[in-house]
ZAMARGU-4260 file (C-alpha; in steps of 0.2 Angstrom, whole numbers, plus 5000, padded with zeros to 4 digits):
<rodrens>
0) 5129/4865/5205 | 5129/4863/5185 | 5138/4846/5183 | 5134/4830/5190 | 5143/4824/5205
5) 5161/4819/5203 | 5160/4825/5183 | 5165/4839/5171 | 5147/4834/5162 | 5133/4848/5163
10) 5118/4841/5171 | 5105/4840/5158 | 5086/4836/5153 | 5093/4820/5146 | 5102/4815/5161
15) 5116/4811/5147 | 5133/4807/5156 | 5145/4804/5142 | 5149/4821/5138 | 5152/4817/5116
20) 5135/4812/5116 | 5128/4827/5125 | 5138/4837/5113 | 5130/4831/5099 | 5112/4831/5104
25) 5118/4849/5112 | 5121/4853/5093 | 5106/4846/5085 | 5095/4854/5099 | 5104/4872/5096
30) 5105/4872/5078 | 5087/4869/5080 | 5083/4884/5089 | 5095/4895/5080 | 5085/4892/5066
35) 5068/4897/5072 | 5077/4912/5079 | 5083/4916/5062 | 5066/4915/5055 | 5057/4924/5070
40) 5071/4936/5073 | 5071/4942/5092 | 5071/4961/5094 | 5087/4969/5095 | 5095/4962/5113
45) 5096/4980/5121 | 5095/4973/5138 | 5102/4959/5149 | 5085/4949/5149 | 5085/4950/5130
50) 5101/4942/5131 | 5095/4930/5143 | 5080/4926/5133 | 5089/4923/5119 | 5101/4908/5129
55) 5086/4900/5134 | 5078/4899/5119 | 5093/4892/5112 | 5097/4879/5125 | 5081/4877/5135
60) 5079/4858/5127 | 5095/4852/5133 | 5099/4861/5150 | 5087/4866/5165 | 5096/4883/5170
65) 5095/4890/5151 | 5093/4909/5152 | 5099/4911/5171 | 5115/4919/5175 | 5128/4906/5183
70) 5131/4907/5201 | 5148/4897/5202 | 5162/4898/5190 | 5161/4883/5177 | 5170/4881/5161
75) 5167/4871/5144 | 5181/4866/5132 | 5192/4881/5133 | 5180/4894/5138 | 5177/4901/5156
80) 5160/4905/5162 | 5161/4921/5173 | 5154/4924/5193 | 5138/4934/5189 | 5147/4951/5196
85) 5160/4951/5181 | 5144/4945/5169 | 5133/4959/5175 | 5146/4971/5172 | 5152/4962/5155
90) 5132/4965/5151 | 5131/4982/5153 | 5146/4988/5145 | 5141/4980/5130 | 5125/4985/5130
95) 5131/5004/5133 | 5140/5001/5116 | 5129/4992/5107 | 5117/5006/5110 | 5128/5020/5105
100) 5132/5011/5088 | 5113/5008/5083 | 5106/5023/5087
</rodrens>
């Protein structure tokens, strides 16, 4: 569903299939958009679609399902993407505390 057929690579907007390369322009791309958010700061991510928002606009020039919760269990490196169940509730927690520090 995220990776091309018989590969570990993320499928992508550059159809890039060696995974070095796709990391690197994953970079550029990313530090990129990390930069316009730090000029135009995003409002304070108080709900899952915030959080969502703020993914997409991060990775939306590299990777076609920016900003939508995975549906299938992938990983990258060392770290794990959770099943949407686990990330919804992941989400909310967060935001419960995030919430009751700010205000």
């Amino acid at each position: 569903m995220y990776c091309y057929p018989d590969s570990d690579v993320l499928i992508n907007k550059f159809n890039l299939m060696d995974e070095e390369k796709l990391k690197e322009l994953e970079t550029v791309y990313t530090l990129f958009r990390l930069s316009e958010l730090k000029i135009n700061k995003p409002a304070d991510p108080l709900d899952r679609e915030a959080f969502l928002d703020i993914h997409r606009s991060i990775l939306k020039d590299v990777y076609p399902f920016a900003g939508e919760l995975r549906q299938e269990m992938i990983s990258k490196g060392l770290l794990r993407s959770p099943i949407q169940s686990l990330l919804n509730r992941s989400c909310t927690r967060f935001l419960k505390n995030w919430r009751k520090r700010t205000t």
